[in-house]
C-alpha positions as CSV (number, residue, x, y, z in Angstrom):
1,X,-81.4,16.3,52.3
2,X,-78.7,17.4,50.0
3,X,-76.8,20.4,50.7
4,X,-74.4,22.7,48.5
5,X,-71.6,24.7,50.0
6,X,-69.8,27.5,48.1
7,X,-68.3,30.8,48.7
8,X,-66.7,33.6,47.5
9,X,-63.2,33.0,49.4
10,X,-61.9,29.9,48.3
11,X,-62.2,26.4,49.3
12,X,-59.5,26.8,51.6
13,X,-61.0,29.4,53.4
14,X,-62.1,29.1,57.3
15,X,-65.4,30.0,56.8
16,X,-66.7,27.4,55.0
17,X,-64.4,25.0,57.0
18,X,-66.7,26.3,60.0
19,X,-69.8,26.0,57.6
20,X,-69.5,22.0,56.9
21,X,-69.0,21.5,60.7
22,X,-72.3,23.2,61.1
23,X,-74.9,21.3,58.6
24,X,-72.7,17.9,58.1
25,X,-74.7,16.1,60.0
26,X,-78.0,17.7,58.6
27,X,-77.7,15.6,55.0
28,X,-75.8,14.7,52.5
29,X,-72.9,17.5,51.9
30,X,-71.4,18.5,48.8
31,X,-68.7,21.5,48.3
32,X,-68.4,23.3,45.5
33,X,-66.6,26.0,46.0
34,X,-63.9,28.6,43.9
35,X,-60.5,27.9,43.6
36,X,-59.3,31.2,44.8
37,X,-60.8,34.2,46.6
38,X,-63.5,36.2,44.8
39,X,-64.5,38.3,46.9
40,X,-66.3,41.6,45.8
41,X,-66.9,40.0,42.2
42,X,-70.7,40.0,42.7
43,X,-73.2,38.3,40.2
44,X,-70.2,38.0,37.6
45,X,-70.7,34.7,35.2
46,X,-68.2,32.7,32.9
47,X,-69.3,32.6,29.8
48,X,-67.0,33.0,27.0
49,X,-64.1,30.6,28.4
50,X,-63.7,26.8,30.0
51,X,-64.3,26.6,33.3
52,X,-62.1,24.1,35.1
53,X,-63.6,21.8,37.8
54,X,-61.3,19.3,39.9
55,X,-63.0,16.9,42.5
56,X,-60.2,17.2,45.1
57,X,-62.1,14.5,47.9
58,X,-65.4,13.0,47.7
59,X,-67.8,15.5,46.7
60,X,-65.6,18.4,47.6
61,X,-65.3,20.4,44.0
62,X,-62.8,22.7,43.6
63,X,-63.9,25.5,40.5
64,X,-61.8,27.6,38.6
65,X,-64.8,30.2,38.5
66,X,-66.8,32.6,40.1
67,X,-69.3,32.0,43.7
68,X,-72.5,32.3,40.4
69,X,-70.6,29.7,38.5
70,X,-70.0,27.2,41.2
71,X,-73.8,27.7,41.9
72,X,-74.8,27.0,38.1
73,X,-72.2,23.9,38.1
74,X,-73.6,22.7,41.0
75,X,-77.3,22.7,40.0
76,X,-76.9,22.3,36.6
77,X,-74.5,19.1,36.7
78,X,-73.1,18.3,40.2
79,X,-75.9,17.8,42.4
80,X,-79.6,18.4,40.1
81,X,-81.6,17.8,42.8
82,X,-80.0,19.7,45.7
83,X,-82.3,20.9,48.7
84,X,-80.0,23.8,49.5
85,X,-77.3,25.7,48.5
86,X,-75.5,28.1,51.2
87,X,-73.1,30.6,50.9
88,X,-70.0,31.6,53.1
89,X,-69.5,31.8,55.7
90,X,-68.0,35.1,54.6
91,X,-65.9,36.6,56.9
92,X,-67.2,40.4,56.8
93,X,-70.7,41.7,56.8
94,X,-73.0,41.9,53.8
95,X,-75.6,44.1,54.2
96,X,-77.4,46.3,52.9
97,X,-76.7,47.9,49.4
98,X,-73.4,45.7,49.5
99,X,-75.5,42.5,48.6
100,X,-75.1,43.8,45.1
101,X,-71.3,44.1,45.4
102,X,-71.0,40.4,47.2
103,X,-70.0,37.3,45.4
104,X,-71.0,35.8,48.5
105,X,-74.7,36.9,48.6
106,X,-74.4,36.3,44.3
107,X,-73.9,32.5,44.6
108,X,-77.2,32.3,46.8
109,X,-79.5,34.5,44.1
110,X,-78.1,32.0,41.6
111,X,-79.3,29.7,43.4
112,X,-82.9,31.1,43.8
113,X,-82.9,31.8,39.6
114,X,-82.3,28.0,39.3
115,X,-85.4,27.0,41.7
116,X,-82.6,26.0,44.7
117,X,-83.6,27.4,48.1
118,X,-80.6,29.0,49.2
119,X,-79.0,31.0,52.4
120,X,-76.2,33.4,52.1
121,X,-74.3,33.9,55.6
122,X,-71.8,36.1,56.9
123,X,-69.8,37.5,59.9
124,X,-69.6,40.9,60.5
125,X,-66.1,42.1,61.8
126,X,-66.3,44.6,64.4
127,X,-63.2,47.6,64.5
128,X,-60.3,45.7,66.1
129,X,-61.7,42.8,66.6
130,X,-60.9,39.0,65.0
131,X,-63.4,36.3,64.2
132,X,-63.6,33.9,66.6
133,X,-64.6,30.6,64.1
134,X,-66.3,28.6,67.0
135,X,-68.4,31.0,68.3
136,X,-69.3,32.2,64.6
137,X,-69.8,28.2,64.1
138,X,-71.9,28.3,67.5
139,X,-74.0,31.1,66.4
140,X,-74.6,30.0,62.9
141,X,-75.6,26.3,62.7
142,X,-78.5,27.5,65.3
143,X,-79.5,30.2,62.9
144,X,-79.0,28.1,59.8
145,X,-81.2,24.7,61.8
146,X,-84.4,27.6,61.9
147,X,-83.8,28.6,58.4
148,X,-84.0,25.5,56.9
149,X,-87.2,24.5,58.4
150,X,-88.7,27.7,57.4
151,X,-90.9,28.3,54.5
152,X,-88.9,29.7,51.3
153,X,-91.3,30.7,49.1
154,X,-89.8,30.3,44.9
155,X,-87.4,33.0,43.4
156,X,-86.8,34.4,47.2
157,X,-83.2,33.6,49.3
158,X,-82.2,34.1,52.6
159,X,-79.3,36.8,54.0
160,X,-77.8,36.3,57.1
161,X,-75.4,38.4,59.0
162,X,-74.0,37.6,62.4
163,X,-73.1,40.4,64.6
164,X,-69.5,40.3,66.7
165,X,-69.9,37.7,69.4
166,X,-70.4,38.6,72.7
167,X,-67.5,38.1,75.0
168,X,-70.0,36.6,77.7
169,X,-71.1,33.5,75.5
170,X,-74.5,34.2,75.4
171,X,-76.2,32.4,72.2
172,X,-77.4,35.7,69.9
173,X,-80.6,36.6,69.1
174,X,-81.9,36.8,65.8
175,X,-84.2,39.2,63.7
176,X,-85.6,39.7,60.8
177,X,-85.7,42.4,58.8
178,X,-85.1,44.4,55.8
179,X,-82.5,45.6,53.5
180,X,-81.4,49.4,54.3
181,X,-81.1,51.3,51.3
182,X,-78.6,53.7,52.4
183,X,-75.1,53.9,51.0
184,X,-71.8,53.5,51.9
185,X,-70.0,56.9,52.9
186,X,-67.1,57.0,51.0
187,X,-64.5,58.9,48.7
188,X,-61.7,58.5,46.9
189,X,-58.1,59.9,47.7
190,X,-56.2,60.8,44.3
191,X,-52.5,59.8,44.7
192,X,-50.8,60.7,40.8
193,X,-53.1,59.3,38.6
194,X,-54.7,56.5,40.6
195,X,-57.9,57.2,42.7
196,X,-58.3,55.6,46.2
197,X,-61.4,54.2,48.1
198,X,-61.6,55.6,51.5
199,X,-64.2,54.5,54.0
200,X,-65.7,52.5,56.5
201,X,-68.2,50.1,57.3
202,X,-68.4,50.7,60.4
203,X,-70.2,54.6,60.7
204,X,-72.6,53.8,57.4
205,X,-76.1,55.1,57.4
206,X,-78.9,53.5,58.8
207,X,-82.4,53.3,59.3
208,X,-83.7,51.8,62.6
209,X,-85.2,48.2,62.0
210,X,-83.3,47.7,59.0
211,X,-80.6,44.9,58.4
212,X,-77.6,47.5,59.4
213,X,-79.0,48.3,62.2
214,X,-80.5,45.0,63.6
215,X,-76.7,43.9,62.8
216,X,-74.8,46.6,64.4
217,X,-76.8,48.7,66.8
218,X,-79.0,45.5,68.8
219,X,-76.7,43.0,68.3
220,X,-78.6,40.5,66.8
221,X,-78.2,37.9,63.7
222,X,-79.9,40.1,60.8
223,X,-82.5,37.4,58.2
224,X,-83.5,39.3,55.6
225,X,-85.7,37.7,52.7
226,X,-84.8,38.7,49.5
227,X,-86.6,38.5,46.3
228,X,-84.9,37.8,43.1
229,X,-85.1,40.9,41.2
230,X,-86.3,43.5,44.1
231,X,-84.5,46.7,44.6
């Protein structure tokens, strides 16, 4: 099996670090991943300019693009016949409406558009509280060894989101569900002539049974199956 890792928060980041400990010895691994953080840059594509690609170690593919670009690199001339492409591990939830706002989540639907079954995974952050990368590690290759036994049907992707670890070590439950369609609750402070986000992740809107919720109310690793193209 081959097996594409990318992100949205570098190469260097931890999260992928934690990611190719989980599946490395589930296939063959390749990492393609950006040069520098993207986060937030969703679906964005280069187009219009080069797109620098240095292999830094064996198979490990540093781009001077976007999480969608290293995707479309990857399939299109790294590694053709990949198995699997998976996102992250992005340190900070995606859910919900913010899978349109993720570059995390992005590389994945990429990766569905080209035919690659894909998984995007991330870590929620509770208030005050730091990611512990072995027990996000822990959690995740179980998750991610169900998921890629599972059925994917074509054009369709996988989003995972890990809840804060227990403190008591207990291996998480997981659930699927679907996307909640609420927004964010936010506003913007004016200071001058610049306007400034204001909110918080944490007391968003939800709908019980819904990715949010699963995520942050039970505790448990939200799966939600989403379609290319579906609102």
């Amino acid at each position: 099996m081959k097996i594409v890792l990318t992100n949205d928060d570098g190469i260097d980041a931890p999260g992928i670090q934690t990611l190719n400990a989980c599946v490395r010895d589930w296939g063959h691994i390749y990492i393609v991943a950006p040069a520098n953080p993207q986060s937030g840059i969703a679906h964005r594509v280069t187009t219009r300019a080069p797109i620098p690609v240095a292999e830094i170690r064996q198979e490990v593919y540093r781009v001077a693009g976007t999480p969608a670009d290293c995707s479309r690199i990857s399939l299109k001339e790294i590694v053709p016949d990949a198995d699997w492409v998976i996102s992250g591990i992005n340190p900070g939830a995606n859910l919900g409406s913010d899978v349109y706002n993720s570059g995390t989540v992005a590389a994945a639907r990429e990766a569905a558009i080209l035919g690659c079954r894909a998984i995007a995974i991330s870590q929620y952050i509770a208030r005050d509280r730091e990611i512990k990368w072995d027990e996000t590690g822990r959690h995740a290759k179980a998750v991610l060894n169900m998921l890629l036994k599972k059925d994917l049907p074509p054009l369709h992707f996988w989003n995972v989101n890990l809840p804060q670890a227990p403190d008591n070590g207990k291996q998480l439950s997981y659930q699927f569900c679907r996307l909640d369609t609420h927004p964010h609750k936010y506003d913007f402070r004016k200071n001058g002539d610049e306007y400034i986000y204001h909110g918080s992740i944490h007391e968003r809107p939800r709908d019980p049974g819904t990715d949010v919720a699963i995520c942050f109310d039970k505790g448990k690793i939200a799966i939600t199956r989403i379609a290319v193209g579906s609102t």
